[in-house]
C-alpha positions, 0 to 999 in steps of 0.5 A, a space after each residue: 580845897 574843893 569850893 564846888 561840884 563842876 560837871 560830870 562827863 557820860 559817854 553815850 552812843 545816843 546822842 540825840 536821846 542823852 540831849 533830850 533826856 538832860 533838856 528835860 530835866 531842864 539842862 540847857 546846851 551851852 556848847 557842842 564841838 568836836 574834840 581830836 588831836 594831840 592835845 586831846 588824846 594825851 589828856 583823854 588817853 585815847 589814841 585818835 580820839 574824836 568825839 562829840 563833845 556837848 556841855 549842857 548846864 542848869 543855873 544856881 548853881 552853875 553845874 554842868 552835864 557833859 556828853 562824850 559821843 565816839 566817832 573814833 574809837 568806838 566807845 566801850 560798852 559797859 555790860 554792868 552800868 545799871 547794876 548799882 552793885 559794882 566798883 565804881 560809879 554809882 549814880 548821879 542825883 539832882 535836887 528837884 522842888 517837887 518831885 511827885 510834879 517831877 515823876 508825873 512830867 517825866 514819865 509822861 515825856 517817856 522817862 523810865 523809873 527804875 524804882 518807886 519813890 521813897 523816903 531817906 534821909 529827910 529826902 524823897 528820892 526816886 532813881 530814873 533810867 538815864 541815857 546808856 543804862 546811867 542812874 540818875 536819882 532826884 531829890 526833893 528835901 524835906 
């Protein structure tokens, strides 16, 4: 059985940009080390990997970000990643106290929204242009 969420992995061509955006959403970076070799292209699948590999996490819970940045092979572009219309992964959404205070300090720092505040579900939600064209959605519980 599954006790938790773990992390999720965001391959970014910018990773100064994804580190700033995730820092303000108050991750902190944990570790930042380069992956090659065998073992890693076996497990990754990808044949002469090398790659930037940072993990940035928040606490209580302990959930992690981790940013993939290609030295080699080139990453793959993907031409519909902000469509929330396609197969596959959607977006990802962190729960935040306040998100008015959230959307004012956010767009101040340069953040983008894709969409205006609303309410679901018992939640008001808002979803955010993320690093590469990613989604992410913040939630503030009723």
């Amino acid at each position: 059985m599954i006790s938790k969420f773990d992390h999720v992995t965001i391959v970014v061509g910018d990773l100064a940009a994804a580190r700033r955006f995730f820092t303000l959403l108050g991750f902190t970076e944990k570790t930042a080390v380069v992956i090659s070799g065998q073992a890693m292209e076996d497990y990754m699948g990808v044949s002469g990997i090398e790659a930037d590999h940072v993990t940035l996490a928040i606490e209580n819970p302990h959930t992690e970000v981790q940013l993939l940045h290609y030295r080699h092979p080139s990453a793959i572009a993907d031409p519909n990643i902000a469509k929330l219309n396609k197969i596959g992964f959607n977006h990802i959404c962190f729960s935040v106290d306040d998100l008015e205070a959230e959307i004012a300090r956010l767009t101040a720092a340069g953040i983008r929204l894709r969409n205006r505040m609303m309410d679901f579900h018992r939640r008001k939600l808002v979803f955010l242009e993320g690093p590469q064209g990613i989604t992410v959605e913040l939630a503030e519980w009723h």
